[in-house]
Backbone and ligand atoms as CSV (ligand in chain L), in Angstrom:
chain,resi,resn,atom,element,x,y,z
A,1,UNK,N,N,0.819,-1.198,0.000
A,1,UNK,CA,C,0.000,0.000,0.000
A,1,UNK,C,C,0.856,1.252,0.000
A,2,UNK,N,N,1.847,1.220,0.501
A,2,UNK,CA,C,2.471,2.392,0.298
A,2,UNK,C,C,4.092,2.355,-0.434
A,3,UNK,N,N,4.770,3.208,-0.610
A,3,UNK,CA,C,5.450,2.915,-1.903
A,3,UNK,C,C,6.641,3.371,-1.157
A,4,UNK,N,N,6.842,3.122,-0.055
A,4,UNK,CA,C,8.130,3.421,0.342
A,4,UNK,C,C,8.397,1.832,-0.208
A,5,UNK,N,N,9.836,2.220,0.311
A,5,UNK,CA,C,11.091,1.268,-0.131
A,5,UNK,C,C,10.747,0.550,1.413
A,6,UNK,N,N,11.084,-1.100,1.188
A,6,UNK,CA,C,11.627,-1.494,2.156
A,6,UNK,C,C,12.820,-1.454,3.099
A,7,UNK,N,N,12.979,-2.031,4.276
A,7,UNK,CA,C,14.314,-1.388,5.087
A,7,UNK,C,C,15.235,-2.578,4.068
A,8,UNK,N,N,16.503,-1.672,3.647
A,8,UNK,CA,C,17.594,-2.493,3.157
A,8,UNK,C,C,18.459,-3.396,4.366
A,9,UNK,N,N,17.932,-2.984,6.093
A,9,UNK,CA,C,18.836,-3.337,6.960
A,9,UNK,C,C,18.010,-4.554,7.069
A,10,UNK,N,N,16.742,-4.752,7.359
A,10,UNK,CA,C,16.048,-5.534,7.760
A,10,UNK,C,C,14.922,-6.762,7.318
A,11,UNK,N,N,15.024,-5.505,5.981
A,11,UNK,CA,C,13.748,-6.093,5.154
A,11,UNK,C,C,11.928,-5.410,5.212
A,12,UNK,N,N,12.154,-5.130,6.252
A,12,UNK,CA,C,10.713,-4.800,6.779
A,12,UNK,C,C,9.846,-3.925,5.794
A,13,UNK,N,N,8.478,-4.034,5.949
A,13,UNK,CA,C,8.180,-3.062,5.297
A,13,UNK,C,C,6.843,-1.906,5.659
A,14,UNK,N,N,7.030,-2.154,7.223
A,14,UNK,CA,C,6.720,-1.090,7.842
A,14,UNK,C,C,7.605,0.202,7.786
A,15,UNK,N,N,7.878,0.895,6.746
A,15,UNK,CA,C,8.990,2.301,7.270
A,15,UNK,C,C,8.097,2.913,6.428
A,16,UNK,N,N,8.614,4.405,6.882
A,16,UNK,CA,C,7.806,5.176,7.336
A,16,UNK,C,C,9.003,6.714,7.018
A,17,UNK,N,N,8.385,7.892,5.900
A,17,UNK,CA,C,9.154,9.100,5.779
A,17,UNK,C,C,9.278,10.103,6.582
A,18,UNK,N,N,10.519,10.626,6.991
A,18,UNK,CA,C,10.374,11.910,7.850
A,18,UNK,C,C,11.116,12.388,7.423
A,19,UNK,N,N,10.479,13.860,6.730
A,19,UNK,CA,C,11.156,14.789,5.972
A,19,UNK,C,C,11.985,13.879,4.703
A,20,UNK,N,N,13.805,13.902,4.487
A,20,UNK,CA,C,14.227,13.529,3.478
A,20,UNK,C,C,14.413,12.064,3.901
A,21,UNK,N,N,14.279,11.682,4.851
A,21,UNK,CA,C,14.153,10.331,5.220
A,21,UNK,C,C,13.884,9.226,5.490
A,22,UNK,N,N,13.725,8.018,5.155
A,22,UNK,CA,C,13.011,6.748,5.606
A,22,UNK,C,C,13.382,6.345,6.482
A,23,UNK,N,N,12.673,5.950,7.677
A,23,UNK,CA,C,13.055,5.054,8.744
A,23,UNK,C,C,12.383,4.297,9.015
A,24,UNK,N,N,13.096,2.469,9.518
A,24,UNK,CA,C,12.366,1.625,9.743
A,24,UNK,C,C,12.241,1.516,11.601
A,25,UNK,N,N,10.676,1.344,11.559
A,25,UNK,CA,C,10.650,1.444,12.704
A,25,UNK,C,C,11.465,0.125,13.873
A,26,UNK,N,N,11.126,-1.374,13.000
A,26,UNK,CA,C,11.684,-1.987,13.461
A,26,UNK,C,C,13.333,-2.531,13.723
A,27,UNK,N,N,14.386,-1.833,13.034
A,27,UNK,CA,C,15.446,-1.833,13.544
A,27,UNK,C,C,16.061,0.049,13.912
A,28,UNK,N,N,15.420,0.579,13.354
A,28,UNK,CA,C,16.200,1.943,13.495
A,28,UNK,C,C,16.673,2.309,12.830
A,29,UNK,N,N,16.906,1.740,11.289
A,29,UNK,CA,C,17.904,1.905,10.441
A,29,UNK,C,C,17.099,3.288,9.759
A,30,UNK,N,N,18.027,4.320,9.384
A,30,UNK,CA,C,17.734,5.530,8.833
A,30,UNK,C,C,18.334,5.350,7.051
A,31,UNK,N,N,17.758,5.641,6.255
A,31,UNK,CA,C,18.672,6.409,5.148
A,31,UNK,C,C,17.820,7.379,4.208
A,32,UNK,N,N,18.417,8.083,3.298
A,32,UNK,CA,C,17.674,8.779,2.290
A,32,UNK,C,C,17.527,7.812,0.948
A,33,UNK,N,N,16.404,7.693,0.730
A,33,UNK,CA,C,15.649,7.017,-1.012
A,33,UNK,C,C,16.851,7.489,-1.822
A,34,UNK,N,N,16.793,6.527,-2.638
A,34,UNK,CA,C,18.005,6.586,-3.952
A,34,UNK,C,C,19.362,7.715,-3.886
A,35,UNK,N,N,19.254,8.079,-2.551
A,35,UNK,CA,C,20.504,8.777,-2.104
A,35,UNK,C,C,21.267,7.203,-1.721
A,36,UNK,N,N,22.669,8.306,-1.178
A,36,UNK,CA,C,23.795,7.739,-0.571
A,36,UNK,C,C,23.328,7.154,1.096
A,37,UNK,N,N,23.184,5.523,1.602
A,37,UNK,CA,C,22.403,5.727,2.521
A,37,UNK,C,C,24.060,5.687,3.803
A,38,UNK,N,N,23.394,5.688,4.852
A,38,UNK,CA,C,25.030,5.709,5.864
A,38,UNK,C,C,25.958,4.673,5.530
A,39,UNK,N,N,25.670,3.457,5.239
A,39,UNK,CA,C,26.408,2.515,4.760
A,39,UNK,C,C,27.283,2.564,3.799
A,40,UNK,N,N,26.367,3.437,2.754
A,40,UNK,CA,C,27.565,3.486,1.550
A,40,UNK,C,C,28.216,4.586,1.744
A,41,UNK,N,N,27.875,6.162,2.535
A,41,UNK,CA,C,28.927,6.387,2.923
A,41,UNK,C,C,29.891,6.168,4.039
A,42,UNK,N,N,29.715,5.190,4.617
A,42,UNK,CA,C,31.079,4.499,5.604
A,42,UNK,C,C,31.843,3.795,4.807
A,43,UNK,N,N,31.142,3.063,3.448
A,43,UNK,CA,C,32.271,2.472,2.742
A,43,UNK,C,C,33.681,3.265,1.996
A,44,UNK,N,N,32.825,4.525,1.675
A,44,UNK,CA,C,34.282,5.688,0.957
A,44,UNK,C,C,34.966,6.080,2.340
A,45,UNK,N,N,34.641,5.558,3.150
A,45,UNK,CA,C,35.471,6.450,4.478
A,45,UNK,C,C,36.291,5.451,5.150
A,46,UNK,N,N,37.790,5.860,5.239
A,46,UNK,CA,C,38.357,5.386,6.053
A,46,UNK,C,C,38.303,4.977,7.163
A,47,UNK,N,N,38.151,4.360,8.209
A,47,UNK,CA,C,38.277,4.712,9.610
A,47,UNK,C,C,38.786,3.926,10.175
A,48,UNK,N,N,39.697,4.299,11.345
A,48,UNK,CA,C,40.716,3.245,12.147
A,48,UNK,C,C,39.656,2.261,13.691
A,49,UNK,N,N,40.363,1.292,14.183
A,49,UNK,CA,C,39.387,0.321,14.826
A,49,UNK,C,C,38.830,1.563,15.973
A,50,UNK,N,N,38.911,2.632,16.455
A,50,UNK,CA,C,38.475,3.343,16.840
A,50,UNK,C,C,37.135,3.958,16.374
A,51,UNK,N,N,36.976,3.646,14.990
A,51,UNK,CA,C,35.867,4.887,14.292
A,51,UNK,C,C,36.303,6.146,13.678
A,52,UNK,N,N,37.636,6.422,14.236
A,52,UNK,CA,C,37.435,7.979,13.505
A,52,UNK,C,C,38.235,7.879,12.230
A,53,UNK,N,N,37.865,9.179,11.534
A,53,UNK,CA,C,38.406,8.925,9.822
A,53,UNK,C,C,39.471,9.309,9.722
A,54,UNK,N,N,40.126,8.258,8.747
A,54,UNK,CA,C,41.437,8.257,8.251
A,54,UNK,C,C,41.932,9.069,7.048
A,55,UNK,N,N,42.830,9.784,6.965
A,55,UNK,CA,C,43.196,10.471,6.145
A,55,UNK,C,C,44.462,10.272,5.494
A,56,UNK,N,N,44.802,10.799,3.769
A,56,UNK,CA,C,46.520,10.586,3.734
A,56,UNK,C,C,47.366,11.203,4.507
A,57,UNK,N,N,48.150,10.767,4.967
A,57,UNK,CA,C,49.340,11.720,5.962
A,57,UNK,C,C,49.518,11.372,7.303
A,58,UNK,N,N,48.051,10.403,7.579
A,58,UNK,CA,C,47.918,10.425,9.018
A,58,UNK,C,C,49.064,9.792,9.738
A,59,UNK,N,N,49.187,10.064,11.169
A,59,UNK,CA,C,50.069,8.827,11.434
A,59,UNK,C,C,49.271,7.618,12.268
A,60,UNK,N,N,49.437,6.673,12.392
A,60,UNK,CA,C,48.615,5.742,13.287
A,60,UNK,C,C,49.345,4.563,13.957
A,61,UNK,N,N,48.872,3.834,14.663
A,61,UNK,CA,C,50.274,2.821,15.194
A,61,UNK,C,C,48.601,1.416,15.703
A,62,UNK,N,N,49.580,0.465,15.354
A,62,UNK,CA,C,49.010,-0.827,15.545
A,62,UNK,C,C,48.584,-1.397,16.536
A,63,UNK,N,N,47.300,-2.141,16.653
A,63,UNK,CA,C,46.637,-1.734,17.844
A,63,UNK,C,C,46.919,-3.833,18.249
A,64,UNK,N,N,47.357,-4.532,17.154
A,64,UNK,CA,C,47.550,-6.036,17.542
A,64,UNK,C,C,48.692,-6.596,16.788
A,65,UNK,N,N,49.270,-7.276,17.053
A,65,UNK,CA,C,50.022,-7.693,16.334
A,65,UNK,C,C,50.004,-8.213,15.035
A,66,UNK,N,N,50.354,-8.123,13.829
A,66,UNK,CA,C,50.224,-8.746,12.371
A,66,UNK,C,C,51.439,-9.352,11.966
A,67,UNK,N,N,50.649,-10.292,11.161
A,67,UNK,CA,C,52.121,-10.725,10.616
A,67,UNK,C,C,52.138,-10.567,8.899
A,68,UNK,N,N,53.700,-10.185,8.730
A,68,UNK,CA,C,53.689,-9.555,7.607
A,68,UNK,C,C,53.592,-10.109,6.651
A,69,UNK,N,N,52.780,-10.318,5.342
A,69,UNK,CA,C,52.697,-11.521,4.507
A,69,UNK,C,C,54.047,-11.749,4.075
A,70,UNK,N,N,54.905,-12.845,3.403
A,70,UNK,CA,C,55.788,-13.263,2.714
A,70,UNK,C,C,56.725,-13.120,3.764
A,71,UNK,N,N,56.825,-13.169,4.927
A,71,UNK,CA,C,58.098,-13.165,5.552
A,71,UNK,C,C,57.928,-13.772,7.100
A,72,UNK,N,N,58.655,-13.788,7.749
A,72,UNK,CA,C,58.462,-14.097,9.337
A,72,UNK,C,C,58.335,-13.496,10.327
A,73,UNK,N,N,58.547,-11.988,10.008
A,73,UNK,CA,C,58.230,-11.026,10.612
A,73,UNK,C,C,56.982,-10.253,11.393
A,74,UNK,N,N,57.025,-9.729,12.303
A,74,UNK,CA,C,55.562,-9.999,12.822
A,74,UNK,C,C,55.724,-8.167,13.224
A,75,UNK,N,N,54.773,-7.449,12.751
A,75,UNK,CA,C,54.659,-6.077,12.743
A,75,UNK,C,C,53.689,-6.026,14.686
A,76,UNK,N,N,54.456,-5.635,15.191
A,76,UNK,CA,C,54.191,-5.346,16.813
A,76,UNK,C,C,53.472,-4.469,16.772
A,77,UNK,N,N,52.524,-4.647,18.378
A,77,UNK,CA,C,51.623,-3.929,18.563
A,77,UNK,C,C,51.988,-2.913,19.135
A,78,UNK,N,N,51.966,-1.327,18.785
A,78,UNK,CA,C,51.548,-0.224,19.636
A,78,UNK,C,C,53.194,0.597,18.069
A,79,UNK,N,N,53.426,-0.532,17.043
A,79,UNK,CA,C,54.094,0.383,16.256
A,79,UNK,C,C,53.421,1.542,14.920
A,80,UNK,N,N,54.766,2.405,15.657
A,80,UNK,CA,C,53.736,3.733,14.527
A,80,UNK,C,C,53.864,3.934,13.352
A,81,UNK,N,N,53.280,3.918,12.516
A,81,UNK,CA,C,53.080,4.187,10.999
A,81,UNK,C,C,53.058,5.537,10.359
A,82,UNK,N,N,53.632,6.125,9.973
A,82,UNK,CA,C,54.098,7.376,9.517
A,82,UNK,C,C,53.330,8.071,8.130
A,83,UNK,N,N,52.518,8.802,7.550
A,83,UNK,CA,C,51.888,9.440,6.458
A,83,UNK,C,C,51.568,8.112,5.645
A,84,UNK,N,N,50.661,7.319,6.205
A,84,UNK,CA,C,50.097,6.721,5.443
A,84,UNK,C,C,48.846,7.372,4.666
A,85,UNK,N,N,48.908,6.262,3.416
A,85,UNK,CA,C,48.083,7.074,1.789
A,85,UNK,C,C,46.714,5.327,2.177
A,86,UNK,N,N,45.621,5.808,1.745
A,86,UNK,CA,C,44.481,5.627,2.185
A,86,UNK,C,C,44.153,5.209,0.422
A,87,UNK,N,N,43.726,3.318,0.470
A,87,UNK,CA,C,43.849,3.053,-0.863
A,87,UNK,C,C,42.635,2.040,-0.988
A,88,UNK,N,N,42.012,1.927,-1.952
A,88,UNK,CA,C,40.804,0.981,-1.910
A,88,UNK,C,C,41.167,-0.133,-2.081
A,89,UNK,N,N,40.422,-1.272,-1.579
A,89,UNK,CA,C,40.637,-2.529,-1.502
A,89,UNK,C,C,40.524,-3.481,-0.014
A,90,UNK,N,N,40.720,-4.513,-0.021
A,90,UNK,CA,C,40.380,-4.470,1.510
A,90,UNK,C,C,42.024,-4.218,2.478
A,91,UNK,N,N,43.008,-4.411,2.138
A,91,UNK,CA,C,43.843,-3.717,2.778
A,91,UNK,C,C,43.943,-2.447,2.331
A,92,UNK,N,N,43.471,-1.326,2.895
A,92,UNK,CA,C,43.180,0.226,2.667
A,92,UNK,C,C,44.064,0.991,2.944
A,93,UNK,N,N,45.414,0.863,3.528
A,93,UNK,CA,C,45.904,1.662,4.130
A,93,UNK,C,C,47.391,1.387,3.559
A,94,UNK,N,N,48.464,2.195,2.597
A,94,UNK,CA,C,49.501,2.076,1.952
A,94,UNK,C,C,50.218,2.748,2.908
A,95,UNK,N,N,51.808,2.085,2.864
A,95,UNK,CA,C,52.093,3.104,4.003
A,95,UNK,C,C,53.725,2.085,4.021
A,96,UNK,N,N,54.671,2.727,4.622
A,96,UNK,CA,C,56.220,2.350,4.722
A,96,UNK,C,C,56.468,2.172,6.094
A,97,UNK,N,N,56.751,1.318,6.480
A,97,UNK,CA,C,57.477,1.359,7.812
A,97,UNK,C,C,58.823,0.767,8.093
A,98,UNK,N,N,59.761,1.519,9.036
A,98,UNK,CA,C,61.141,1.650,9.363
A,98,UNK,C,C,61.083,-0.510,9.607
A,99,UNK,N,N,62.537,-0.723,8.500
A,99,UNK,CA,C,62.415,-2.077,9.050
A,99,UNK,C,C,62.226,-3.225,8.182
A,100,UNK,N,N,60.664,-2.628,7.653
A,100,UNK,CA,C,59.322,-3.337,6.776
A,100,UNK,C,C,59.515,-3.327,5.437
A,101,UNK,N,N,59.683,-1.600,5.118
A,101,UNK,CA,C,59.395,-1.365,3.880
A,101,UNK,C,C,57.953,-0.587,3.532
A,102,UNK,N,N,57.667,-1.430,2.335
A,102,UNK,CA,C,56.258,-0.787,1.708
A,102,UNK,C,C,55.556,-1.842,2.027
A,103,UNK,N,N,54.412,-1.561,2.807
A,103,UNK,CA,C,53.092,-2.556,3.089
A,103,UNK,C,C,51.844,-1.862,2.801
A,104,UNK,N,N,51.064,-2.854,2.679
A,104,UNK,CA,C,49.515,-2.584,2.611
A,104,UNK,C,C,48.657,-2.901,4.658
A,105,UNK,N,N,48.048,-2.424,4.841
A,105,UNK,CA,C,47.294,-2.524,6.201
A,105,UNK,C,C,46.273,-2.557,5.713
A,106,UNK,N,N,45.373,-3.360,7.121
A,106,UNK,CA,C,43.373,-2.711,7.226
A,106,UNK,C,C,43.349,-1.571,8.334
A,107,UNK,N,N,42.632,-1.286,7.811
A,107,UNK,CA,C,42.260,0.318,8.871
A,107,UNK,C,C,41.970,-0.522,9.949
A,108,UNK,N,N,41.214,-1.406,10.031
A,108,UNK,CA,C,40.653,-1.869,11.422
A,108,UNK,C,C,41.651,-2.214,12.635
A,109,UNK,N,N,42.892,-2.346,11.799
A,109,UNK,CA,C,43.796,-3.105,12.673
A,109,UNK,C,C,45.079,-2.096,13.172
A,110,UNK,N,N,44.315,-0.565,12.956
A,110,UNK,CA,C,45.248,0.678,13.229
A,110,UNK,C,C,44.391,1.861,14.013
A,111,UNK,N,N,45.344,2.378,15.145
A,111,UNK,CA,C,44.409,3.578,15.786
A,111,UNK,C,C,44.878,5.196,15.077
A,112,UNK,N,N,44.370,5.940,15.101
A,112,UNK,CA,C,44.741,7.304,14.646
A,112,UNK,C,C,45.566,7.983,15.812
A,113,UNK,N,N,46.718,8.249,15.683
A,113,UNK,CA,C,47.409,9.126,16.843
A,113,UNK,C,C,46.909,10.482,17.125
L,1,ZN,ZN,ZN,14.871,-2.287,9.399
């Protein structure tokens, strides 16, 4: 009966417009119709396991230990990463470290200093 969109979080199809927005009542999920909804913009956005956004230049330091692909080396926790460049893919984060070299990171697995 009514022509909203269903919730993309949930499925439901009780939601319901307010102002530029749809919301489903049964999970909470908010977005705007054939806009950009929060999801897809968290996907263009960086962000370290903290939440906040990542930028090129930033510095950040490792919040667990990794180990570095192709070698035996194991990149320690609490080391800092210097003007890292912010790159798509699922390791997102390009970046050199003293030691290492040139690696790829996940944001998730780095805090923002
Ligand atoms: Zn929902």
């Amino acid at each position: 009966m009514s022509s909203l969109p269903s919730c993309p979080a949930c499925s439901s199809e009780y939601t319901y417009q307010d102002g530029s927005l749809i919301i489903c009542p049964e999970c909470g999920h908010e977005w705007v119709p054939g806009g950009d909804s929060p999801a897809d913009l968290d996907a263009e956005t960086v962000k370290d396991a903290n939440g906040n956004v990542l930028q090129d230049g930033d510095t950040v330091s490792v919040i667990k230990d990794l180990k570095v692909k192709g070698s035996s080396s194991v990149l320690k926790i609490g080391t800092r990463v210097k003007n890292i460049r912010l790159v798509d893919g699922d390791h997102n984060i390009d970046c050199k470290i003293d030691g290492f070299g040139a690696m790829k990171l996940k944001s998730e697995f780095v805090k923002k200093i």
